[in-house]
PyMOL Python script that loads the backbone (N, CA, C, O; Angstrom):
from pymol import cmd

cmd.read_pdbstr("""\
ATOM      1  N   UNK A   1       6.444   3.144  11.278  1.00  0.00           N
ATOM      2  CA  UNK A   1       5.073   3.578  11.381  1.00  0.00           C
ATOM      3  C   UNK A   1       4.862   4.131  12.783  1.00  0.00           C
ATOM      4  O   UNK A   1       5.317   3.488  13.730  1.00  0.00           O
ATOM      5  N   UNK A   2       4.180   5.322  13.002  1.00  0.00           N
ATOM      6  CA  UNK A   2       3.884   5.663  13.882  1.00  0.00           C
ATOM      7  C   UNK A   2       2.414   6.013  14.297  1.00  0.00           C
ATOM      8  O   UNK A   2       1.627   6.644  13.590  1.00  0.00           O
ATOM      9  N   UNK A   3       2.078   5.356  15.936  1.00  0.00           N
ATOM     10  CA  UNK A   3       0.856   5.297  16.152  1.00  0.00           C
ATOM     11  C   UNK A   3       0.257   6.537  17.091  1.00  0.00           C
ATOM     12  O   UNK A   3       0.680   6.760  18.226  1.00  0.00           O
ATOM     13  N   UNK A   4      -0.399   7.020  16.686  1.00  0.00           N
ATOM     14  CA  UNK A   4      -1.024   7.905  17.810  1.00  0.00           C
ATOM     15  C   UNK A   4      -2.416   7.612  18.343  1.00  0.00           C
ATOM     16  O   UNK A   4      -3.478   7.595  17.721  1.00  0.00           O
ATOM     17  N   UNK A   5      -2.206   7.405  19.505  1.00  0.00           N
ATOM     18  CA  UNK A   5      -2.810   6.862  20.439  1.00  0.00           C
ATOM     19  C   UNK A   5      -3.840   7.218  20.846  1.00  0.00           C
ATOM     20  O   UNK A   5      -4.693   6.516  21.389  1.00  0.00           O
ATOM     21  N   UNK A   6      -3.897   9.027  20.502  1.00  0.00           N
ATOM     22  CA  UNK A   6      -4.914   9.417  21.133  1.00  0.00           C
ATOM     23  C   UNK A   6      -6.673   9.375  19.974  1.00  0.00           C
ATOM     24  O   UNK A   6      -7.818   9.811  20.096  1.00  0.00           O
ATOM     25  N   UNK A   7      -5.864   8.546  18.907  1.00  0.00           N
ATOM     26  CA  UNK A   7      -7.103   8.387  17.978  1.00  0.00           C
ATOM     27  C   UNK A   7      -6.954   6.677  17.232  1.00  0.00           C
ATOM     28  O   UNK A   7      -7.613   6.075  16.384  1.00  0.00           O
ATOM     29  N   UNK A   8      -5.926   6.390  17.933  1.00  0.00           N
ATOM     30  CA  UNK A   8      -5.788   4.893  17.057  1.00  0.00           C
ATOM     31  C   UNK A   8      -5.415   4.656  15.690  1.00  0.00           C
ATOM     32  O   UNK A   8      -5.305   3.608  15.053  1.00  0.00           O
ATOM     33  N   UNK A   9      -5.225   6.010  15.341  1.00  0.00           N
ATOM     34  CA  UNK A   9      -5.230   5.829  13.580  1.00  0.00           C
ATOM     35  C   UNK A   9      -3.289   5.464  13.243  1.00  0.00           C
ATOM     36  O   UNK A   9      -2.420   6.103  13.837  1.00  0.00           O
ATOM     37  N   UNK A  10      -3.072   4.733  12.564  1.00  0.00           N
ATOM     38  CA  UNK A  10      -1.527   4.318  12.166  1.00  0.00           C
ATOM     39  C   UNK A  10      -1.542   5.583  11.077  1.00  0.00           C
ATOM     40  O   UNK A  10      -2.385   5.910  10.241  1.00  0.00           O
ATOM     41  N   UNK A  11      -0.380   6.096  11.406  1.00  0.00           N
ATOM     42  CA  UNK A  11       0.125   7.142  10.087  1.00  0.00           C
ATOM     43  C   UNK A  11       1.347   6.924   9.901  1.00  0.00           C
ATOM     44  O   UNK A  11       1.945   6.536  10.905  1.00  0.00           O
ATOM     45  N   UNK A  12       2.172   7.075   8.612  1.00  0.00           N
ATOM     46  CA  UNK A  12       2.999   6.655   7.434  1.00  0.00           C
ATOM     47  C   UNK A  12       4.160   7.990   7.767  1.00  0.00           C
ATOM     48  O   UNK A  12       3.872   9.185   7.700  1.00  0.00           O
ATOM     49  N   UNK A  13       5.550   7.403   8.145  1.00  0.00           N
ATOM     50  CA  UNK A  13       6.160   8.056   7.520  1.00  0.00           C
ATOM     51  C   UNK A  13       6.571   8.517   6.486  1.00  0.00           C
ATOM     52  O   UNK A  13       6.801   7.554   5.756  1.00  0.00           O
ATOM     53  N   UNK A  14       6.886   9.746   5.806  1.00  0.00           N
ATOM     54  CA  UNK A  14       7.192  10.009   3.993  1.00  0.00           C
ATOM     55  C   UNK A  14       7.773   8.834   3.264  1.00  0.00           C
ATOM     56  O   UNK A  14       7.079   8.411   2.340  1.00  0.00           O
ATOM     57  N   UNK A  15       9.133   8.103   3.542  1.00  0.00           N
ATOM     58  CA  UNK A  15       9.417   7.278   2.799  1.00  0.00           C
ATOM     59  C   UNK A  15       8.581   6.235   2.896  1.00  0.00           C
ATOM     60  O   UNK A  15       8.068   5.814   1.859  1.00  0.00           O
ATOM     61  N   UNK A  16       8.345   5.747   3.890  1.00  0.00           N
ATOM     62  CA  UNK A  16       7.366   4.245   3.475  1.00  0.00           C
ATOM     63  C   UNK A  16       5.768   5.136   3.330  1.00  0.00           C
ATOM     64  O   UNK A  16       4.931   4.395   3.846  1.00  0.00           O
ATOM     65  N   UNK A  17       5.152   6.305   2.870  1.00  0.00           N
ATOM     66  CA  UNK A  17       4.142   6.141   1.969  1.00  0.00           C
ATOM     67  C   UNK A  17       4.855   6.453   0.388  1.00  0.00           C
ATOM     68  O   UNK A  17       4.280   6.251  -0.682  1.00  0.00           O
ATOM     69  N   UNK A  18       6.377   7.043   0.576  1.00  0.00           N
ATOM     70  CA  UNK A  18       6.481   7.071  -0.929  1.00  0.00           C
ATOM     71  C   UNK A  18       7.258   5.693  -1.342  1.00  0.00           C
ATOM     72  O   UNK A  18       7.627   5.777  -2.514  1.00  0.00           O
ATOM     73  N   UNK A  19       7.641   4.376  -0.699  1.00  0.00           N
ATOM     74  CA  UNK A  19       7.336   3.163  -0.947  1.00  0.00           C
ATOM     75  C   UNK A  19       5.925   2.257  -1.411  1.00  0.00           C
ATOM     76  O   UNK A  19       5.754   1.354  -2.230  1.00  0.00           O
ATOM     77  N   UNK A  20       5.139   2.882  -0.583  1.00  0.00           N
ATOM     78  CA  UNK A  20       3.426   2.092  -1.127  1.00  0.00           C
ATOM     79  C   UNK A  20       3.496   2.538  -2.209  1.00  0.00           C
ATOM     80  O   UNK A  20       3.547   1.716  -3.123  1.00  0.00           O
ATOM     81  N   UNK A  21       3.528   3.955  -2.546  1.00  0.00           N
ATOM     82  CA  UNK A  21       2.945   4.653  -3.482  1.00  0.00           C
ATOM     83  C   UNK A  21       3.935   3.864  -4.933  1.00  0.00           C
ATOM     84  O   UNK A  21       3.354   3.288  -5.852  1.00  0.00           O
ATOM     85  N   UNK A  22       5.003   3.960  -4.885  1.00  0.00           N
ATOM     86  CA  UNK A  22       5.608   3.486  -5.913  1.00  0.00           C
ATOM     87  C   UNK A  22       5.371   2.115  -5.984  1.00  0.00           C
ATOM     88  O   UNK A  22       5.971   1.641  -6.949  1.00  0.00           O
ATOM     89  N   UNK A  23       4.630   1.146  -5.247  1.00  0.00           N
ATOM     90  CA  UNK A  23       4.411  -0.422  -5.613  1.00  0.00           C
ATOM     91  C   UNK A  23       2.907   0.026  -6.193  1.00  0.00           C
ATOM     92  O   UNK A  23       2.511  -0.377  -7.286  1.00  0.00           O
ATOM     93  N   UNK A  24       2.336   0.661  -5.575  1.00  0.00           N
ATOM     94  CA  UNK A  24       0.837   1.067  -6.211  1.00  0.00           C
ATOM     95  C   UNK A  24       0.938   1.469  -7.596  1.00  0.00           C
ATOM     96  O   UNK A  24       0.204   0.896  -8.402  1.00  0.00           O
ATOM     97  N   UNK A  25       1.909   2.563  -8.085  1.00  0.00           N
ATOM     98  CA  UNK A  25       1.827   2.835  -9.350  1.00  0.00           C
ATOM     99  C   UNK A  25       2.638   1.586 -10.105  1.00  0.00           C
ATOM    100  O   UNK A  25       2.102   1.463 -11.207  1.00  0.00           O
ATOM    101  N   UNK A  26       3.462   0.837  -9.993  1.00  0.00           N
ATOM    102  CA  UNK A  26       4.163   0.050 -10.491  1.00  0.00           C
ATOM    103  C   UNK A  26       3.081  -1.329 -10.856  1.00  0.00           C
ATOM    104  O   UNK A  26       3.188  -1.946 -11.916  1.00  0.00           O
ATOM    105  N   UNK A  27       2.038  -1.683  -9.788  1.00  0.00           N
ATOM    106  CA  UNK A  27       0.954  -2.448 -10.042  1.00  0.00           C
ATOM    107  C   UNK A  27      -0.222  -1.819 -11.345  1.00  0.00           C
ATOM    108  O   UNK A  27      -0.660  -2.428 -12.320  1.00  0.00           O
ATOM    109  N   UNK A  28      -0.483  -0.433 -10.910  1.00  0.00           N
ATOM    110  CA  UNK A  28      -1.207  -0.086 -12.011  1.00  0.00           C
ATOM    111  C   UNK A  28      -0.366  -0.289 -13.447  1.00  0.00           C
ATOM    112  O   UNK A  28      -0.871  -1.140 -14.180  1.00  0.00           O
ATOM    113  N   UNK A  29       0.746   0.314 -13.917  1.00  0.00           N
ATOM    114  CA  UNK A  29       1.584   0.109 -14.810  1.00  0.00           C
ATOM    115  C   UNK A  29       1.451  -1.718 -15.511  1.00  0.00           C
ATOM    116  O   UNK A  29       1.407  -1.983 -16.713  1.00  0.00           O
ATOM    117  N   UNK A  30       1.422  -2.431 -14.714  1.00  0.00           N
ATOM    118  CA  UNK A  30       1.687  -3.638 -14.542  1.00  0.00           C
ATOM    119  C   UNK A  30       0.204  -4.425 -15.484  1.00  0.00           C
ATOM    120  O   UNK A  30       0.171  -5.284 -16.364  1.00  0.00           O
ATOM    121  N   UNK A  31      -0.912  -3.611 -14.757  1.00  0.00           N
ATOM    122  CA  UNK A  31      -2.149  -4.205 -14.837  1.00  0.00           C
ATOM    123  C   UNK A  31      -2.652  -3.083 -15.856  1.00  0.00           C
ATOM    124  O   UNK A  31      -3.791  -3.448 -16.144  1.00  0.00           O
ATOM    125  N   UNK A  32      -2.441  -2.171 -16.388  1.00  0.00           N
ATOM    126  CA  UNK A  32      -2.842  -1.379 -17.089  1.00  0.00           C
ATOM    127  C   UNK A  32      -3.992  -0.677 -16.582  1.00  0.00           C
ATOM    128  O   UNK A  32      -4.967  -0.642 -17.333  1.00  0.00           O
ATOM    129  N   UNK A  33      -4.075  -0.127 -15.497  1.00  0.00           N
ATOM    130  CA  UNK A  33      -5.271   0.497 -14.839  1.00  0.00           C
ATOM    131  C   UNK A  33      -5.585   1.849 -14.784  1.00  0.00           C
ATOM    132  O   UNK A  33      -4.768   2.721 -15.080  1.00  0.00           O
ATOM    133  N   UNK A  34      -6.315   1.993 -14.553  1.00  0.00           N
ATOM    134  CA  UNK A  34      -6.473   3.848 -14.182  1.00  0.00           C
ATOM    135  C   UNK A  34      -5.947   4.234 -12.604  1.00  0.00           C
ATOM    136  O   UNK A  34      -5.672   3.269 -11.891  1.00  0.00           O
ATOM    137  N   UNK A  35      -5.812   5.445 -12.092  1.00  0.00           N
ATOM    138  CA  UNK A  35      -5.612   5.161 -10.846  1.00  0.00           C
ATOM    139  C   UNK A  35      -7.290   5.512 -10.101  1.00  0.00           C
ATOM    140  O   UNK A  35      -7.503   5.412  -8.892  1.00  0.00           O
ATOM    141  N   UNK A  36      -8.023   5.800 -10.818  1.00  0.00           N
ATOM    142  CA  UNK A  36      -9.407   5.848 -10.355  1.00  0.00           C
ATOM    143  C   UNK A  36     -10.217   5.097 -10.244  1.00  0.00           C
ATOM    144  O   UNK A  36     -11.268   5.253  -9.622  1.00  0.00           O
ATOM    145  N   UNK A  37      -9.623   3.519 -11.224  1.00  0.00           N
ATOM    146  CA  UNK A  37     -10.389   2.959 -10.906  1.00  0.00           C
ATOM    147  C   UNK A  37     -11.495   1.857  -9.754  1.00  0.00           C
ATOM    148  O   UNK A  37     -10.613   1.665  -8.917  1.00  0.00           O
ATOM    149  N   UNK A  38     -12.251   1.372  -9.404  1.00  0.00           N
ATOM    150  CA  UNK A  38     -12.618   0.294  -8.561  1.00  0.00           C
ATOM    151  C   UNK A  38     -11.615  -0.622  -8.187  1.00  0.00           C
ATOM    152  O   UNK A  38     -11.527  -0.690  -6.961  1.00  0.00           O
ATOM    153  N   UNK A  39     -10.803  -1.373  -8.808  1.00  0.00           N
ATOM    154  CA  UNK A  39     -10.048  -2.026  -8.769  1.00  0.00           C
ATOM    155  C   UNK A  39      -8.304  -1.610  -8.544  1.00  0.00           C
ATOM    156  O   UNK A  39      -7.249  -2.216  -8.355  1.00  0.00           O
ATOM    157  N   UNK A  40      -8.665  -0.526  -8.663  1.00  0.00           N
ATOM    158  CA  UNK A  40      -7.554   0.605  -8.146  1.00  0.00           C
ATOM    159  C   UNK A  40      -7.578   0.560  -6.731  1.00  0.00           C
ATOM    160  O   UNK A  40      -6.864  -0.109  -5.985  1.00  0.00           O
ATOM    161  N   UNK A  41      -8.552   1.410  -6.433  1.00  0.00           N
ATOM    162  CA  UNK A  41      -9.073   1.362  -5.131  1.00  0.00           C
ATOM    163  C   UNK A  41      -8.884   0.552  -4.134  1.00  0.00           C
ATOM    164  O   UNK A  41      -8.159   0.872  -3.191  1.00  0.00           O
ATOM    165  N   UNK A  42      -9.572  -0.728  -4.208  1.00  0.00           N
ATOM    166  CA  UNK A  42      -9.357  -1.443  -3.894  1.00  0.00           C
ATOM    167  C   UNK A  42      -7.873  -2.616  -3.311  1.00  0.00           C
ATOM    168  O   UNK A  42      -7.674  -3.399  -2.382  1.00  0.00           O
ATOM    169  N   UNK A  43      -7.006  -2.030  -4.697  1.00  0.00           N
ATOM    170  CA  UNK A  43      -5.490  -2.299  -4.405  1.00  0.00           C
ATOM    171  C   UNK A  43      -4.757  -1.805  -3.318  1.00  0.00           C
ATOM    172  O   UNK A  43      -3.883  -2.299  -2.605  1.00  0.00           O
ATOM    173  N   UNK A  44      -5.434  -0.477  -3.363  1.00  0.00           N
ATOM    174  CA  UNK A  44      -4.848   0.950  -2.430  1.00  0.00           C
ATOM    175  C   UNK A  44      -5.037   0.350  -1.252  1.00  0.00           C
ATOM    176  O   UNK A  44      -4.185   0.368  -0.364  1.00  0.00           O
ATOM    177  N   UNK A  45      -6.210  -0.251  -1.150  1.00  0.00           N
ATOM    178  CA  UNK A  45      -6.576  -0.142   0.354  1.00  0.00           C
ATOM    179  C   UNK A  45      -5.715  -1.286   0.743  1.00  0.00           C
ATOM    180  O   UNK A  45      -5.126  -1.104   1.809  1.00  0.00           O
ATOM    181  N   UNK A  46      -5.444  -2.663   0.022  1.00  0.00           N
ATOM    182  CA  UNK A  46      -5.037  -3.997   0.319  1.00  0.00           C
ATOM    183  C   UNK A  46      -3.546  -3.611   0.484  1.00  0.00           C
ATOM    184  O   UNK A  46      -2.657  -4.292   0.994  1.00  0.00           O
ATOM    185  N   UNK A  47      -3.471  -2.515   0.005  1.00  0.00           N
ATOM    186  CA  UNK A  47      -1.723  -2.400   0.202  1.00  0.00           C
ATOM    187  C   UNK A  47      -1.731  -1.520   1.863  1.00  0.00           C
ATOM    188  O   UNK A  47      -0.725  -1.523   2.573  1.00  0.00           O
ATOM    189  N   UNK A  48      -2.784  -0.949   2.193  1.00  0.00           N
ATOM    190  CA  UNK A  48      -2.446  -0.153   3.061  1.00  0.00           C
ATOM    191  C   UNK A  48      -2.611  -1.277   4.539  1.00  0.00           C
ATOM    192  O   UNK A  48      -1.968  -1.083   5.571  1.00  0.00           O
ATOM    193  N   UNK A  49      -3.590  -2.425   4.355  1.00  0.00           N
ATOM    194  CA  UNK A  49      -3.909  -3.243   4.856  1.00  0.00           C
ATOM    195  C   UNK A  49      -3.060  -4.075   5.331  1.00  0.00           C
ATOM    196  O   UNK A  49      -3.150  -4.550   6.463  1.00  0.00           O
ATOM    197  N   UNK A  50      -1.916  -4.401   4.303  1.00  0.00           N
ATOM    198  CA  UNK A  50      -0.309  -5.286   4.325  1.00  0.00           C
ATOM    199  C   UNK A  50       0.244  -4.725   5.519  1.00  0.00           C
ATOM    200  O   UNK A  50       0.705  -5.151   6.578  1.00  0.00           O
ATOM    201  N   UNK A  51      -0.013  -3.357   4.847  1.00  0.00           N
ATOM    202  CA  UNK A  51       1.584  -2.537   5.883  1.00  0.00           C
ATOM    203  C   UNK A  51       1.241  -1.986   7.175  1.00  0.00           C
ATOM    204  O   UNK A  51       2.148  -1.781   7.981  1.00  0.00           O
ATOM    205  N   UNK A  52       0.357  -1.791   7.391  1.00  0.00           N
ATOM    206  CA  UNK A  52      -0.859  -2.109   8.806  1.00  0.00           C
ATOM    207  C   UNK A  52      -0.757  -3.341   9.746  1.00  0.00           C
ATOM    208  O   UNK A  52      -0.720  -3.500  10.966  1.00  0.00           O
ATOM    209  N   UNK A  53      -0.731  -4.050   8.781  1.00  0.00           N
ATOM    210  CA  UNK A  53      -0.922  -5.472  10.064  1.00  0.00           C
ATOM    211  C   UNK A  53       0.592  -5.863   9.883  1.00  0.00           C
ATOM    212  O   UNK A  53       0.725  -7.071   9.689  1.00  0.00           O
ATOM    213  N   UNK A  54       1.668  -5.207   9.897  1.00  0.00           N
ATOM    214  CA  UNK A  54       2.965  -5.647   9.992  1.00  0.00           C
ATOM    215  C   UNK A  54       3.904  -6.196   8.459  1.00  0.00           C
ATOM    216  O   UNK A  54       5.111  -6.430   8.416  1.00  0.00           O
ATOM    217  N   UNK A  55       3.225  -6.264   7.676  1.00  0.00           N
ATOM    218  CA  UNK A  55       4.195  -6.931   6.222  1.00  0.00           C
ATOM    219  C   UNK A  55       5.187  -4.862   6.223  1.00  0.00           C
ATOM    220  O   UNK A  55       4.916  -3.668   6.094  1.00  0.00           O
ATOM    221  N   UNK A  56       6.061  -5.577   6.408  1.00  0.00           N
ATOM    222  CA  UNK A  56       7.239  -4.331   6.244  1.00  0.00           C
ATOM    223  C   UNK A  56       7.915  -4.240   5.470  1.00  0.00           C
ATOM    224  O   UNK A  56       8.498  -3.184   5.224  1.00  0.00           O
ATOM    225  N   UNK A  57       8.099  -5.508   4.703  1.00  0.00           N
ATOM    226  CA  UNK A  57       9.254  -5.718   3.924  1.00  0.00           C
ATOM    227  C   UNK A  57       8.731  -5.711   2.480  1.00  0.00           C
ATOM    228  O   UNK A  57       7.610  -6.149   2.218  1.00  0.00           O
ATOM    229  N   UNK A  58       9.535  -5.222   1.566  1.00  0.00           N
ATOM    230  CA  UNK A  58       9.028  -4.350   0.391  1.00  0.00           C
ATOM    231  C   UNK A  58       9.037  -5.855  -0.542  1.00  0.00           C
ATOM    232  O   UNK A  58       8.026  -6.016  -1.226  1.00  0.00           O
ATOM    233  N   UNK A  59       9.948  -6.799  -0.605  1.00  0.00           N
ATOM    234  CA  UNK A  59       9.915  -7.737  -1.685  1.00  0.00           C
ATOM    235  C   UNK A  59       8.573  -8.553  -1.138  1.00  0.00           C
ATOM    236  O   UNK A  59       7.816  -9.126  -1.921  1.00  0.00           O
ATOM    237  N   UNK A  60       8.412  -8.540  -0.002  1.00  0.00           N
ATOM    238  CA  UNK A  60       7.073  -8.996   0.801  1.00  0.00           C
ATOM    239  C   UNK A  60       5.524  -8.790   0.623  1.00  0.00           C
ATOM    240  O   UNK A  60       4.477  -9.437   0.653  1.00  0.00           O
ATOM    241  N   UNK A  61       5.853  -7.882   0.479  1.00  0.00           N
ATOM    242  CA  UNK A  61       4.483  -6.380   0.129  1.00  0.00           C
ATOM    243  C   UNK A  61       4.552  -6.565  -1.550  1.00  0.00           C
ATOM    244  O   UNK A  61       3.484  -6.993  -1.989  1.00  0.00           O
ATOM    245  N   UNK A  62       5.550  -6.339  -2.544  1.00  0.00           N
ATOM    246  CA  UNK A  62       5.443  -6.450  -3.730  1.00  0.00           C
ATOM    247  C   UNK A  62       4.706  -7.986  -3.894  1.00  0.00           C
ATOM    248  O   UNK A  62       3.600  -8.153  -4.408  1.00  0.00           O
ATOM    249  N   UNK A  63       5.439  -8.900  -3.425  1.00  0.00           N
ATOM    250  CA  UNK A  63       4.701 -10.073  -3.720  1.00  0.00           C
ATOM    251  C   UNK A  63       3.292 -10.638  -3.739  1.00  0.00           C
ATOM    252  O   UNK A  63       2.660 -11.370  -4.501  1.00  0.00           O
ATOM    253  N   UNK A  64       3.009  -9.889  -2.383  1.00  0.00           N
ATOM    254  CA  UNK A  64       1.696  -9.679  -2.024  1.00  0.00           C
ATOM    255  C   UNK A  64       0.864  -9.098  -2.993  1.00  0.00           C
ATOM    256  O   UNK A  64      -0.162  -9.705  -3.301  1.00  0.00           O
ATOM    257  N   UNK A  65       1.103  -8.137  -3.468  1.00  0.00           N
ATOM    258  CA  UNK A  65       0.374  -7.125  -4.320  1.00  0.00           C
ATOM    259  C   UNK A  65       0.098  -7.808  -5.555  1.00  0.00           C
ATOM    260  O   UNK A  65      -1.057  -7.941  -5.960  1.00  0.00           O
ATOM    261  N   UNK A  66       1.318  -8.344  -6.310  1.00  0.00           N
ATOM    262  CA  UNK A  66       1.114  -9.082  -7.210  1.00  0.00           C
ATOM    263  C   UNK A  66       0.059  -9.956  -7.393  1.00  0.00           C
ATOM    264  O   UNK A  66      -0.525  -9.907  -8.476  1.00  0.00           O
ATOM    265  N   UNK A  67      -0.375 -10.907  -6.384  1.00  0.00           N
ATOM    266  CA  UNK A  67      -1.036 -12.061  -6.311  1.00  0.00           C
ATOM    267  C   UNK A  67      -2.847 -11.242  -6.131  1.00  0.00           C
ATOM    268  O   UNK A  67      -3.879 -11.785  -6.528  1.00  0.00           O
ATOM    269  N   UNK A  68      -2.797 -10.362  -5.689  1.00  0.00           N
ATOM    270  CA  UNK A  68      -3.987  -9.881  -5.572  1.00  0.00           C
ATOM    271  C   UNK A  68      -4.635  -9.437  -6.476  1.00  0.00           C
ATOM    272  O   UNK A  68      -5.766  -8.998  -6.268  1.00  0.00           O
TER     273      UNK A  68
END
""", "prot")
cmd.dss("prot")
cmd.show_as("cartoon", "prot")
cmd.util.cbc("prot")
cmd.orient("prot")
C-alpha cells in the first residue's frame, strides 16, 4: 500500500485491489447479494477498513469478511 502524503489518502496497488475485489465478489457469491446492495456496500467499505488499518494477509481478511 502506498501512502501519499500530500493528501493522506492510502491508495491500492492493482493486485491487492484485485485481491479485495475477488474476496468482495466471492462474499457476495457466498451471501447471495447484489453488488448494489446496502449491505454490499457496507462490506466494501469493512473490507477496505481491514486492509487500511494493517490486516494484509488474505486468509486473515477472508476470515474477517466472513464473520461480518
Amino acid at each position: 500500500m502506498d501512502v501519499d502524503h500530500r493528501t493522506d489518502l492510502l491508495s491500492l496497488y492493482p493486485d491487492e485491489m484485485r485481491m479485495l475485489r475477488e474476496m468482495f465478489d466471492c462474499a457476495l457469491v457466498e451471501r447471495q447479494w447484489s453488488s448494489n446492495c446496502e449491505a454490499a456496500e457496507a462490506l466494501a467499505a469493512r473490507i477496505a477498513d481491514l486492509h487500511q488499518t494493517g490486516v494484509q494477509d488474505a486468509d486473515d481478511l477472508l476470515a474477517m469478511i466472513r464473520r461480518f
